[in-house]
C-alpha positions as CSV (number, residue, x, y, z in Angstrom):
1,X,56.5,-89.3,10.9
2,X,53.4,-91.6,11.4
3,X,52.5,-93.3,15.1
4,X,53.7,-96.9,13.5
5,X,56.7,-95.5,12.4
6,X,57.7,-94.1,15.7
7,X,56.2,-96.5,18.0
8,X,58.5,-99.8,15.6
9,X,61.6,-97.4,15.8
10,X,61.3,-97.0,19.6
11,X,60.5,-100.6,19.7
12,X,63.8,-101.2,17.7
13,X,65.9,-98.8,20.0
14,X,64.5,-100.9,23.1
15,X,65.1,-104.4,21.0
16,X,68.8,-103.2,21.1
17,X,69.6,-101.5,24.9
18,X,67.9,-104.8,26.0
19,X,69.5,-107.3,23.8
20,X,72.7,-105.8,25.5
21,X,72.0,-105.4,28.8
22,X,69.9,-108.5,29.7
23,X,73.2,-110.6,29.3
24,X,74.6,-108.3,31.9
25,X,72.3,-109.3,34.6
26,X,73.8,-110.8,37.7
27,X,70.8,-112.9,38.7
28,X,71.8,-116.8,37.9
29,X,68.5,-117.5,36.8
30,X,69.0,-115.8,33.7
31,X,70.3,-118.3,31.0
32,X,71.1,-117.6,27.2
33,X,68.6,-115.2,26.1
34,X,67.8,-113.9,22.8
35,X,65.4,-110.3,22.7
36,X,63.6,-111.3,19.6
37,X,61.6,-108.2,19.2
38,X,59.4,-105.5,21.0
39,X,56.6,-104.0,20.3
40,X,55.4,-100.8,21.8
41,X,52.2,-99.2,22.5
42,X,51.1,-96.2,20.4
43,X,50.9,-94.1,23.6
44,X,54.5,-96.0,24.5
45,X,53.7,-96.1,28.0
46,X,53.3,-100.1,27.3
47,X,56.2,-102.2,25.9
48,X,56.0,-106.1,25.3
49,X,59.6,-107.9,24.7
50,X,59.2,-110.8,23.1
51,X,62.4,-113.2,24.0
52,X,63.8,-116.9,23.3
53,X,65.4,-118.8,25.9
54,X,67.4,-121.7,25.8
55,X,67.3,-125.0,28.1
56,X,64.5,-127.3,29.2
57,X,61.4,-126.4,31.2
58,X,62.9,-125.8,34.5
59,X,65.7,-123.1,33.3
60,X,63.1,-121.6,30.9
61,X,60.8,-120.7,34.4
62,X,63.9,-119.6,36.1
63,X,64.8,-117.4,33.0
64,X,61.3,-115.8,32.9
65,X,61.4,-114.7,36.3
66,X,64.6,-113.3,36.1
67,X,63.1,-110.8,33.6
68,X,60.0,-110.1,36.0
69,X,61.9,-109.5,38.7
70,X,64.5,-107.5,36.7
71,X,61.8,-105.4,34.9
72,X,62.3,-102.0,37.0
73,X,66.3,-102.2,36.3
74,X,66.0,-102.8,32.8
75,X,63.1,-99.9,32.9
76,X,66.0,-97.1,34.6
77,X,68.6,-98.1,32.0
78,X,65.9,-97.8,28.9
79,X,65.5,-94.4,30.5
80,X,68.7,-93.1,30.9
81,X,69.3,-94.3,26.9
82,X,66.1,-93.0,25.8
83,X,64.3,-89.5,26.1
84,X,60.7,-90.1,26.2
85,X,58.2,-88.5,28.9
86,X,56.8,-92.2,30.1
87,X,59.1,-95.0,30.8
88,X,57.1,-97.7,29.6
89,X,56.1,-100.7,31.5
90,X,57.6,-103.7,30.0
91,X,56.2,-107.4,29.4
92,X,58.1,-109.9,28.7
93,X,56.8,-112.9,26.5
94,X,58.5,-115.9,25.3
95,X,58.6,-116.4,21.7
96,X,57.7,-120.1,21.0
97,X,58.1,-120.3,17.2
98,X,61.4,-121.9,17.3
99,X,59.5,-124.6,19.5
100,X,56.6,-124.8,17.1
101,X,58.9,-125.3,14.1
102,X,60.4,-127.7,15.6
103,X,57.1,-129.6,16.7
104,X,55.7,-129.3,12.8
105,X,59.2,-130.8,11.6
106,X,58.8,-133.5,14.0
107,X,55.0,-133.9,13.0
108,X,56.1,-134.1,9.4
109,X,59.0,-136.7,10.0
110,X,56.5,-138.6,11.6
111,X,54.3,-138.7,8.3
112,X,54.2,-141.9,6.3
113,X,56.3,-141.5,3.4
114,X,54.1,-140.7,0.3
115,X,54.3,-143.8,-2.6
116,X,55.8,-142.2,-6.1
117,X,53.7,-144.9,-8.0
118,X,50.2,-144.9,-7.6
């Protein structure tokens, strides 16, 4: 099996115990959160978790240091799920593409209307 096969399955494997058990958090700052992806380090002692939150600026913050502050319990339940010599330090990063669609759909709306006729 090649390093980028191994390092996007682990990545998958930690996509999934995440997806499930960031919901399960009982801090409040934590709102609606979606675990878009992760991608891991070829040594897979580094792990990036890229994530989409909903709600404006204010419970967006709150969210992201939730997952800071929650990053060593969400590192002891990847490693009771998964065998691996390193636990990997995890990253979290907001994915913003949903915000940047949005922004380009607003940008085209905004966009004179082209003349058929000319």
């Amino acid at each position: 099996m090649t390093d980028v096969a191994r390092t996007e399955r682990v990545g998958e494997e930690f996509r999934e115990i995440l997806a499930e058990e960031i919901p399960k958090l009982k801090d409040p700052r934590v709102g609606f959160v979606t675990v878009v992806g992760v991608r891991v380090s070829p040594d897979l002692r580094h792990a990036w978790v890229a994530y989409s939150s909903m709600g404006d600026e204010k419970a967006k913050a709150g969210t992201r240091a939730a997952l800071r502050s929650a990053r060593s319990h969400l590192r002891t339940v990847i490693g009771r799920q998964v065998r691996l010599r390193y636990l990997p330090e995890l990253e979290f990063e907001e994915d913003m593409t949903y915000e940047r669609g949005r922004r380009i759909d607003e940008l085209i709306a905004g966009l004179p209307a082209a003349e058929e006729d000319r």
